[in-house]
C-alpha positions in Angstrom: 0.0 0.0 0.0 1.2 3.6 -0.7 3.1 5.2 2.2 0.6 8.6 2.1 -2.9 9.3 1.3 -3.8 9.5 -1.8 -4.5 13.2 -1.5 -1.1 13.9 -0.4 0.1 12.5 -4.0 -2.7 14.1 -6.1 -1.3 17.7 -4.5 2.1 17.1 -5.8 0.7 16.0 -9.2 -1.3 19.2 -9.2 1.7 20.9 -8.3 3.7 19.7 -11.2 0.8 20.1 -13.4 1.3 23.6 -12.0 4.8 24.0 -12.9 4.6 22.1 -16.2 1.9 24.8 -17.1 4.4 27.3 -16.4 6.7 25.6 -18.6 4.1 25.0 -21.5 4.5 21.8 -21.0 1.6 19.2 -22.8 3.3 15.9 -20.8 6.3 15.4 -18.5 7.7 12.0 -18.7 9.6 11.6 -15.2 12.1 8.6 -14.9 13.7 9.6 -11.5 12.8 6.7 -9.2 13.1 8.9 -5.9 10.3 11.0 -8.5 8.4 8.6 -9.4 8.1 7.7 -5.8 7.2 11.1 -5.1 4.5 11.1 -7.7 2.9 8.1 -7.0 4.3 5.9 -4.5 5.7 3.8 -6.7 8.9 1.2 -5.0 9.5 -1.5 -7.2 13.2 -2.0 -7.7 12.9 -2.2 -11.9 14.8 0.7 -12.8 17.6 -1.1 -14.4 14.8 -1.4 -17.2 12.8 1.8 -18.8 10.0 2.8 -16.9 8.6 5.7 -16.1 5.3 7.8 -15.0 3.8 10.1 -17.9 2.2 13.1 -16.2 -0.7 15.0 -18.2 -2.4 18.4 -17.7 -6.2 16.7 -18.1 -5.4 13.6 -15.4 -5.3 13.7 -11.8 -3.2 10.6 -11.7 -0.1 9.9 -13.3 0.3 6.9 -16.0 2.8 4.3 -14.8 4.7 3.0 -18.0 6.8 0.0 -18.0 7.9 -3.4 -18.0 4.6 -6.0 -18.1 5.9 -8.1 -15.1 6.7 -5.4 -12.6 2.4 -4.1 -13.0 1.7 -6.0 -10.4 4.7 -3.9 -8.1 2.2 -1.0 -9.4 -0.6 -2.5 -7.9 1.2 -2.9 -4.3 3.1 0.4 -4.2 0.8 3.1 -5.6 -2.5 4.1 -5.9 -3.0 3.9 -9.5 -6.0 2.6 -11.1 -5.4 0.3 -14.2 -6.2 2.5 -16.8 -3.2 4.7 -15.7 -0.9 1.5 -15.7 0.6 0.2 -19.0 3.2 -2.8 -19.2 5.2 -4.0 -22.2 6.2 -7.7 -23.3 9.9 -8.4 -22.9 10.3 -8.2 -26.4 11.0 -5.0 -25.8 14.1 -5.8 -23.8 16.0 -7.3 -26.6 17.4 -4.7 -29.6 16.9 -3.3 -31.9 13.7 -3.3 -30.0 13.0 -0.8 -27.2 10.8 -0.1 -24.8 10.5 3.8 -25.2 8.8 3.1 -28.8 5.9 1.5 -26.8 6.3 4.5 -24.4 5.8 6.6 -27.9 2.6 4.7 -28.6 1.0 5.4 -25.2 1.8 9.4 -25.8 0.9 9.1 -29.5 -2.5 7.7 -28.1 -3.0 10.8 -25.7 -2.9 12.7 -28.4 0.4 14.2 -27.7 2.2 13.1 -31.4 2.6 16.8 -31.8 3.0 18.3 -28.1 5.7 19.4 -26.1 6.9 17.1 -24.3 9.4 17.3 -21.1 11.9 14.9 -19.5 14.7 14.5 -17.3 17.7 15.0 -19.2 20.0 14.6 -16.5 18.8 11.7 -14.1 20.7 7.9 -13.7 18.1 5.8 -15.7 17.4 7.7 -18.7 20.0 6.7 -21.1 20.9 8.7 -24.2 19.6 5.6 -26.5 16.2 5.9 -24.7 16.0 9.4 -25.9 17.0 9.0 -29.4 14.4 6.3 -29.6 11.6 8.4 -28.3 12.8 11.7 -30.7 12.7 9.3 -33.5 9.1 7.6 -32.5 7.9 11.3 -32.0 9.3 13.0 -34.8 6.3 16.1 -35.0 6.9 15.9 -31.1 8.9 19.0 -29.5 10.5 17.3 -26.6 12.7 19.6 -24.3 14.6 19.2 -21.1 12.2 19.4 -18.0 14.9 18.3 -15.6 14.4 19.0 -12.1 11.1 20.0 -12.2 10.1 17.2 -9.7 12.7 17.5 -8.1 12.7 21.7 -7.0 8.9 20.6 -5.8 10.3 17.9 -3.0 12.2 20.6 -1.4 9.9 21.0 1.7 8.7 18.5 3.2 5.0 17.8 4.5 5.1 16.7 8.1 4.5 12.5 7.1 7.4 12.9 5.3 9.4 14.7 8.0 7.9 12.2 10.2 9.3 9.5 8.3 12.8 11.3 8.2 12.8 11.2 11.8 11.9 7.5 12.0 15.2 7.3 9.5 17.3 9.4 12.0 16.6 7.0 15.2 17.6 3.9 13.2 20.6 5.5 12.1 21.6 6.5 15.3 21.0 3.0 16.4 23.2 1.4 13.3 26.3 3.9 14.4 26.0 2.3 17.5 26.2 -0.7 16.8 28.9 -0.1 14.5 31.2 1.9 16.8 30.4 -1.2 19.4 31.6 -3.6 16.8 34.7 -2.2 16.2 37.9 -3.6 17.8 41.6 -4.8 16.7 41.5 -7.7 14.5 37.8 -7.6 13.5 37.1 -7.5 10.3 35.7 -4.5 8.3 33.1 -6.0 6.1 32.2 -7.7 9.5 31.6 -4.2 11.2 29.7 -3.4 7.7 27.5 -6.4 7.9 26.2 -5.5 11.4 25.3 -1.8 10.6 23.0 -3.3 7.6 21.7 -5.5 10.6 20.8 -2.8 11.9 19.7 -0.5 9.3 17.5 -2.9 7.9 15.4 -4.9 11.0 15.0 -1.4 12.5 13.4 -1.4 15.8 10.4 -2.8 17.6 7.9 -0.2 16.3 9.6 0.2 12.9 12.1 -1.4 9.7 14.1 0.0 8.0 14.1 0.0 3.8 17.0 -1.1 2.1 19.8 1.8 2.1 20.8 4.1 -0.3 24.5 4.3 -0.2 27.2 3.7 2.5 30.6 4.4 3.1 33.0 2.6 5.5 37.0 3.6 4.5 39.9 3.0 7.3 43.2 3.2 7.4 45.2 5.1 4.5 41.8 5.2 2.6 39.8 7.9 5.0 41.5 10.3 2.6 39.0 9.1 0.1 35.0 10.3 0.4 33.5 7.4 -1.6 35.0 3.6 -0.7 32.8 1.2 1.2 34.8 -1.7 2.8 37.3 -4.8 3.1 37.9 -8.0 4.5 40.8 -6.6 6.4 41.0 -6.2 10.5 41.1 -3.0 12.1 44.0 -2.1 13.3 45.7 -0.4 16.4 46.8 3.1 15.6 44.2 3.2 12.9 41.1 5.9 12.3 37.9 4.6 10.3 34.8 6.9 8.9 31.8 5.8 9.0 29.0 7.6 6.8 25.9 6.1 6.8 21.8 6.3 6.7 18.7 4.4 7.4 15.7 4.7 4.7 12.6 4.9 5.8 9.7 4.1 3.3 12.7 5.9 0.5 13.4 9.1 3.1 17.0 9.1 4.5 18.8 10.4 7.7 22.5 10.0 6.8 25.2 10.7 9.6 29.2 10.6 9.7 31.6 10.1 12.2 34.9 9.1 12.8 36.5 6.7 15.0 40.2 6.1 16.1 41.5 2.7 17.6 43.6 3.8 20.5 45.6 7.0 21.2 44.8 9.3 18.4 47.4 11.4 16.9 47.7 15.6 18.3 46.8 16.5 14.3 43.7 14.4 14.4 42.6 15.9 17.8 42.8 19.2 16.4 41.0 19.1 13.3 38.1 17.6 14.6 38.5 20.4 17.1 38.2 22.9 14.8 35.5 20.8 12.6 33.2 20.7 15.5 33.7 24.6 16.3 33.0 24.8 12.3 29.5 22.3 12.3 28.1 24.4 15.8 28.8 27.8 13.9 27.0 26.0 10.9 24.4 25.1 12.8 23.8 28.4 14.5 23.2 30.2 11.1 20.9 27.6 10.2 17.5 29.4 10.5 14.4 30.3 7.7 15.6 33.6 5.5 19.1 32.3 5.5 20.3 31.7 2.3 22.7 28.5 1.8 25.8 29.9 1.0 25.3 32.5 3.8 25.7 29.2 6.2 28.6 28.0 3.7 30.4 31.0 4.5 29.8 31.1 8.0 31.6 27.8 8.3 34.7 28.9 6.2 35.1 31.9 8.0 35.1 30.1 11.5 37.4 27.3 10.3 39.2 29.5 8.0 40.9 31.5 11.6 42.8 28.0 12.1 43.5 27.6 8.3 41.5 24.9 7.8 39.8 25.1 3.6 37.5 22.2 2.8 37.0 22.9 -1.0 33.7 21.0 -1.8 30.3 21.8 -0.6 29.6 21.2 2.9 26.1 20.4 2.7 23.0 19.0 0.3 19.3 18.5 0.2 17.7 14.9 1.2 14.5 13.3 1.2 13.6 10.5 -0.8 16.2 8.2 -2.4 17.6 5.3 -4.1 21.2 3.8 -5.3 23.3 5.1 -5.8 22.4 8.8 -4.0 20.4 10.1 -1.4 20.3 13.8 -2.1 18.1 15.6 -4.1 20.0 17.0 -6.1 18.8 20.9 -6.2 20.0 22.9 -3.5 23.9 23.2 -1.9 25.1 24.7 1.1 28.2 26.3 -0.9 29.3 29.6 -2.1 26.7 30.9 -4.9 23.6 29.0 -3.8 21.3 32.0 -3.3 18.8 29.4 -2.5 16.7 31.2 1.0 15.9 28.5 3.7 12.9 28.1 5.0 10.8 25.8 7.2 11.1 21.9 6.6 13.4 21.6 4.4 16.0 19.2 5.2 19.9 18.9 4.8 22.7 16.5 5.2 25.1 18.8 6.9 28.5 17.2 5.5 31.7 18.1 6.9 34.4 16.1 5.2 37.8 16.6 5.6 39.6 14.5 3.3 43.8 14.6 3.5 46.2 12.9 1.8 46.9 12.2 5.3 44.0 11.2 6.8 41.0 12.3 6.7 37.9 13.3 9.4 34.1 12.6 8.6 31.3 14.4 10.8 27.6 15.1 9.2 24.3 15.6 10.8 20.7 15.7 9.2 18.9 18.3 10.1 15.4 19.7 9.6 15.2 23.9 9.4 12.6 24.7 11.8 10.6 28.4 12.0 13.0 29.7 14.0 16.0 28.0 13.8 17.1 23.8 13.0 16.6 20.5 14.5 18.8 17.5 14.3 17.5 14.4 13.2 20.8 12.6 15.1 20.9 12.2 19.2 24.7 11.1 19.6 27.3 13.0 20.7 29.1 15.1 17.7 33.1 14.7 18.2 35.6 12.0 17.3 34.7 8.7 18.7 38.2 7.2 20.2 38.5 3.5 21.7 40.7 2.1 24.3 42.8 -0.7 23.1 
């Protein structure tokens, strides 16, 4: 069954009907799963096929399009009545055949052989083949990038979704736990790894958790790297690990970062994360509805920046809804040039990554901007996490 009422989805259909309007759009054919999810409700994990949901001016409801065995995912997931769903044969699977000729025949059949016709240019699924195939099965067709559009419109969240988000943020808590706890000299890391998806998945007594977006484990000489998840080698003595991680809950994540050292940690690891927690409080404190985001950003570099400390890359992103291999939204940065003004319920991953060839130090916390200021989604204590021998 659909995680929301089915109100809650026809308002942010209306809403993109709004926005397409805006954008004389005559369809919008969204691909995006964290979209279609948005749209619909719509969790079946098919996306390594063509599908998608065609959104019209004169429906309430969007039309799920896609492969003929994963209907009956439809049927569980959303609130779609059959004559919005439409499933192909796998005959479409195999070239030259395609499956975005048969999504061509349901536009052509909405009259829409000659409209103008948005998509998202720019998400993971849809492939440059699959819009060469629908240009060419819609040659009278004006079709025109209409990336984002979804996407700007999940910015703030309505309270089941912040709900959910803080559902997400206790189980993460909970998985950090239990990660920290597991780690010890001579344990392996894809051991530690496989007790924080423990964890992240079987949830709690009142709740699970969904299968998780994206991870990131590195230790050793690889916590100079942001993106590496783990190996079959042991912690070590001496050693410092990162941890950045995130339950989902019904698609919404509440990712969190910190960093552990085994033993006695080194003077220049002490003082960064010194001056990185000065740096996320400061952050934090700026937080607050009118702020723009790279008002925040700058607070941050100007606090770290008196100990000479410069983190190039953005220190912060949008979340909500997700699947592999990203959580974020991908609209709004806290970084220099983002004019973007916060305001009430949206939520960020507050990412303070410091990655040295050295060495690196990982602390984040999700946080939801409140009417007067922000709200963690994260109850553990924010500074590096050091363990006796």
């Amino acid at each position: 069954m659909p995680s929301f009422e089915h109100q809650e989805f026809r308002d942010r259909v209306a809403r993109t009907q709004a926005r397409m309007a805006e954008s004389n759009l005559d369809a919008l054919w969204v691909t995006s799963p964290p979209n279609m999810n948005y749209l619909s409700g719509y969790d079946g994990w098919s996306f390594y096929v063509h599908q998608g949901l065609l959104i019209v001016p004169s429906r309430p409801e969007p039309i799920w399009v896609g492969r003929r065995i994963d209907v009956a995912c439809v049927r569980h997931t959303t609130y779609l009545t059959d004559d919005h769903i439409h499933g192909y044969a796998d005959a479409y699977l195999v070239p030259p055949a395609h499956a975005m000729t048969f999504v061509a025949d349901v536009m052509k059949s909405l009259g829409l052989a000659k409209g103008r016709i948005g998509v998202e240019m720019d998400t993971h699924y849809f492939t440059a083949r699959a819009f060469t195939t629908l240009a060419a099965a819609l040659p009278d067709a004006t079709i025109v990038d209409a990336d984002r559009l979804v996407n700007w419109l999940r910015l703030i969240k309505s309270p089941r979704e912040i709900e959910y988000m803080i559902e997400a943020g206790r189980l993460t808590d909970a998985a950090m736990t239990a990660g920290i706890n597991a780690i010890a000299p001579g344990v392996r890391h894809c051991d530690v790894a496989g007790v924080v998806y423990q964890k992240l998945i079987s949830g709690s007594p009142d709740y699970y958790g969904d299968i998780p977006d994206y991870q990131t484990m590195p230790k050793g000489a690889r916590t100079d790297a942001p993106h590496l998840s783990w190996t079959a080698e042991p912690y070590r003595l001496g050693e410092a690990c990162t941890l950045e991680l995130g339950a989902n809950r019904f698609r919404y994540n509440a990712p969190l970062a910190r960093t552990v050292f085994l033993g006695k940690p080194p003077a220049k690891l002490i003082s960064l994360a010194q001056v990185v927690g000065e740096g996320l409080q400061s952050a934090l404190a700026a937080v607050r509805p009118g702020t723009t985001c790279e008002e925040v950003e700058a607070i941050w570099r100007a606090t770290v920046g008196r100990s000479g400390l410069v983190k190039e890359s953005r220190i912060g992103y949008s979340v909500g809804i997700g699947y592999p291999p990203d959580w974020g939204e991908r609209t709004v940065s806290l970084m220099p040039g983002d004019q973007t003004v916060l305001a009430p319920n949206m939520t960020f991953h507050l990412m303070l990554g410091i990655w040295a060839a050295d060495g690196g130090y990982e602390i984040s916390e999700t946080l939801r901007v409140t009417e007067r200021g922000h709200a963690c989604l994260s109850t553990l204590p924010r500074e590096l996490v050091v363990l006796d021998a």
